[in-house]
N, C-alpha and C positions, 0 to 999 in steps of 0.2 A: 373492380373491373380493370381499374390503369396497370397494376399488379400484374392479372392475368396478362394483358399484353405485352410489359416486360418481358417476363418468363419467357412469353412465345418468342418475343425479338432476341431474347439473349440465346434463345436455343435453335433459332435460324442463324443468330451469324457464327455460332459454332458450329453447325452442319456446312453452313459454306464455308469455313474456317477451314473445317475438314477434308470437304470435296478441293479443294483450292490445292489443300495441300497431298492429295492420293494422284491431281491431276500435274502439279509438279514434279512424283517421283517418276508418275507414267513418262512424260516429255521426257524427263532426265535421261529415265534406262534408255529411249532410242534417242536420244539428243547426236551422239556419235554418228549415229545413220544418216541420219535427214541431214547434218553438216556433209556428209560423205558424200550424199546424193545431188544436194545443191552445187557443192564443189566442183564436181564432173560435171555437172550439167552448164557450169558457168566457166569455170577456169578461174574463177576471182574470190580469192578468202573473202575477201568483203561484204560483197554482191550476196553470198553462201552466208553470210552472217546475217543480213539485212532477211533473204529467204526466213531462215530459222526462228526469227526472231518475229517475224510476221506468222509464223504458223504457231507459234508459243502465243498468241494474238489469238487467234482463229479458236486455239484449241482451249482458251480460258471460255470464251463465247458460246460452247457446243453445247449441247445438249450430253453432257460424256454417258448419261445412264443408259441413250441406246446403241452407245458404242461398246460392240463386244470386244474387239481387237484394236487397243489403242494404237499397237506400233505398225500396224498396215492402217489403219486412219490417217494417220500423223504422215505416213510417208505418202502418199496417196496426195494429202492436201499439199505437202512440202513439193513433190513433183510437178504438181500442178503449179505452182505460184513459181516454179522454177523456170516451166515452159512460158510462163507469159513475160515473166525478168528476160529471156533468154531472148526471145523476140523484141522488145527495147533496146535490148545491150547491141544486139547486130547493128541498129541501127546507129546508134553511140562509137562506134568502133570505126563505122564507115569514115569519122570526122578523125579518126585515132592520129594523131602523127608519128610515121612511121610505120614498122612492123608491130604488129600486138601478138605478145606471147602472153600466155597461162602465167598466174601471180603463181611461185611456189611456195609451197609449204612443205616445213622443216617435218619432214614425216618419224623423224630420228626417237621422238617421245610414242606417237602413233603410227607405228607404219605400213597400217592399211585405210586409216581416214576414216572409222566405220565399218569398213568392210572385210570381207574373206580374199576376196584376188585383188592383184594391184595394176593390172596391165591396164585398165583403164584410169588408171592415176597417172600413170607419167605423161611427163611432159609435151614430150613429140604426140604423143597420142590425141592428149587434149587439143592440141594445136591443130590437128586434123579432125577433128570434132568437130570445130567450128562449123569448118565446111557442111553440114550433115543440118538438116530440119532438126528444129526443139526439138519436135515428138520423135522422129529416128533417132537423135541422142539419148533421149530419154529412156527410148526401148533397149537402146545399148545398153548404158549404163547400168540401170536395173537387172537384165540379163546377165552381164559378164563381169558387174564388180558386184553384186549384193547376190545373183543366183536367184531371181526373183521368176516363179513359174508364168509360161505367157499368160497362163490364165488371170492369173492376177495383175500383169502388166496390163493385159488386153481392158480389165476392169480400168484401174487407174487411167490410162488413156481415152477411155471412152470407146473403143474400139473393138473388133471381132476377134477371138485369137488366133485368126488366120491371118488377121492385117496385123500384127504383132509379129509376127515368127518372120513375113515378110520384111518387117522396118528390122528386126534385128540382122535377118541376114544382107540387106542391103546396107548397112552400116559395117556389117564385117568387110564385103566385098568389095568396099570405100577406103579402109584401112588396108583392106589386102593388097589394092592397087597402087596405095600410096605410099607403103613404107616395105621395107624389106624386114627380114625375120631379121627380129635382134639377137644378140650374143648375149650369152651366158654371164652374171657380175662377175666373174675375177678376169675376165677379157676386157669389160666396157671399163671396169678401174685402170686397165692398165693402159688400154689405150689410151683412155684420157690421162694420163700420167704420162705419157709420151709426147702425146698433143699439148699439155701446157706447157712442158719443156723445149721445147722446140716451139712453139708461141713465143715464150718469154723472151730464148735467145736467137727469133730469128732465121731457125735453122730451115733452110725452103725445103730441102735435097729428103728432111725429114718430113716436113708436113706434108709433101705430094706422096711420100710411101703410107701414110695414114689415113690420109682425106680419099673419100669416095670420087669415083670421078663427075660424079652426079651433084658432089656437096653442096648444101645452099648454106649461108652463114647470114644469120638473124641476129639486130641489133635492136632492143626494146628500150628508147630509151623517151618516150613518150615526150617530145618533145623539147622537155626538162634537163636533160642531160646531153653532152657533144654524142650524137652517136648516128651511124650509116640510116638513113633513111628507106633505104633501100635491100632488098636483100642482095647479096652477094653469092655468085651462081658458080659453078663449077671449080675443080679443082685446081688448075691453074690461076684464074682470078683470085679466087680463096687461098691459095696460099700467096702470091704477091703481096694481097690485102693485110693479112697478117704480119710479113717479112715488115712492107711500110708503116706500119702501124707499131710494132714492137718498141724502139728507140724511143716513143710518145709517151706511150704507156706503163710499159713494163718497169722502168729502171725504180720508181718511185715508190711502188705496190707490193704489198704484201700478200702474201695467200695463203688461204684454210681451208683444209678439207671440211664438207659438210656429205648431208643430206637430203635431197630437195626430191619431192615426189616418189620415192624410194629407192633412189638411183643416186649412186656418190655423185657430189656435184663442188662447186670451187667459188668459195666467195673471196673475191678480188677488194681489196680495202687501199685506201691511202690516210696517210697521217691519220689511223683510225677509225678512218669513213668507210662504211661498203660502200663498191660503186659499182659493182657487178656483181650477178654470180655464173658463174658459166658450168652450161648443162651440154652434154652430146646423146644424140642417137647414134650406136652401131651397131652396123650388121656384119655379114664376114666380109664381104667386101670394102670395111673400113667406115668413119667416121661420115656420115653419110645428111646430119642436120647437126648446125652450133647452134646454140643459143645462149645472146649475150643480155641477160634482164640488169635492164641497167634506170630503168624508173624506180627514183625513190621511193616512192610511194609502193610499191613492190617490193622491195628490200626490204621494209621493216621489221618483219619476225628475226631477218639477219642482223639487221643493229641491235637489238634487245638482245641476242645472242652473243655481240661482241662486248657488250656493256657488260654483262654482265659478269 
């Protein structure tokens, strides 16, 4: 008899041995996804990692045999654990010192994070995300970075997919009113190649011919680091800001081109250390959002880059 129960125990924990392991390659294949979708949905690699790793949780505990479609399961649950993250984090942010901008990631290895479109990966974008309810972000993102049918959003939400089609186009019409059409990458490189030159040496006469006259200049330096509190508002201001600012900074610092959100971007180092990386929005009317990410804790993927 004791026999027969061996046998039976050594041939269940090979069946879970197995299922364990068909439910890891399933997570695997859409792992890229559900990080892609966290990401948008939060702006913070981290947060997106904590998501991902809570639904690799979820998804050991399921019932997987009457799951037909693991990679709309998976994203489904990963969205959902993203809108209830997303709803905490606002509140967390409230206490944020300073400006909070989007943690970038070096998209340079991946440069869609998961997905097929990347407009909903950059920077300025996700920073006006914020603005927008979980579930308006949520409908966003699914829509215009994965191409995800409302019908299936409307499922994932909870929702009709008449209130789906509505959260997506009020989310477009949020970004419509807040940003201008960008430029085309061999304008947005160049500009900013113009822009840190004239940053580094100062030149005013050159940043007002680039700076929008609307420009706001964002400083993330979460309290950890010296940096503006405050945003800095239009062109005039923004470019003094910078003229003053130059002499402080610049003489000591090295720069390297990267890629952060899939948009060339400039990580600013001293003796070694990143201590920024700087990101712009432009449209044709010129440089129109800076952004200065200058928390450590945000920079990491760039020091692992410079180490190495």
């Amino acid at each position: 008899m004791s026999t027969i129960k061996l046998e039976v125990a050594t041939m269940n924990a090979a069946g879970d041995a197995a299922s364990l392991d068909q439910a890891a390659k399933d997570f695997l294949a859409v792992r890229p996804q559900l990080f892609g979708v966290a990401y948008r949905m939060l702006g913070s690699a981290v947060e997106a990692e904590d998501v991902v790793q809570d639904a690799w949780l979820r998804w050991q505990q399921t019932d997987r045999a009457r799951v037909l479609e693991p990679a709309a399961f998976l994203t489904t649950v990963t969205t959902r654990l993203a809108i209830n993250f997303a709803q905490s984090a606002r509140v967390r942010r409230e206490s944020y010192v300073g400006p909070w901008l989007p943690e970038p990631v070096d998209t340079s290895a991946d440069p869609h994070v998961g997905a097929e479109r990347t407009e909903a990966l950059q920077l300025a974008v996700l920073q006006l995300l914020e603005k927008l309810s979980p579930v308006e972000r949520a409908a966003y993102v699914l829509r215009e970075a994965f191409d995800c049918p409302h019908r299936q959003i409307a499922h994932i939400l909870e929702t009709t997919e008449a209130n789906t089609r509505q959260l997506v186009s009020r989310a477009r019409k949020h970004l419509a009113a807040e940003r201008r059409e960008p430029v085309g990458p061999a304008d947005h490189r160049r500009l900013l190649e113009v822009f840190l030159d004239a940053a580094r040496t100062g030149n005013l006469a050159v940043l007002e011919q680039v700076l929008a006259a609307d420009v706001v200049s964002y400083s993330d330096g979460g309290g950890v680091r010296g940096a503006s509190k405050i945003p800095v508002f239009g062109r005039t201001h923004v470019s003094k800001y910078l003229v003053a600012f130059a002499p402080r900074f610049w003489p000591a610092a090295q720069v390297r081109w990267t890629e952060a959100n899939g948009q060339p971007a400039v990580v600013v180092s001293i003796d070694g250390n990143a201590v920024a990386l700087l990101s712009v929005d432009v449209s044709a009317e010129g440089i129109n959002r800076i952004m200065w990410v200058m928390n450590p804790a945000k920079l990491l993927p760039y020091v692992a880059t410079l180490e190495g």
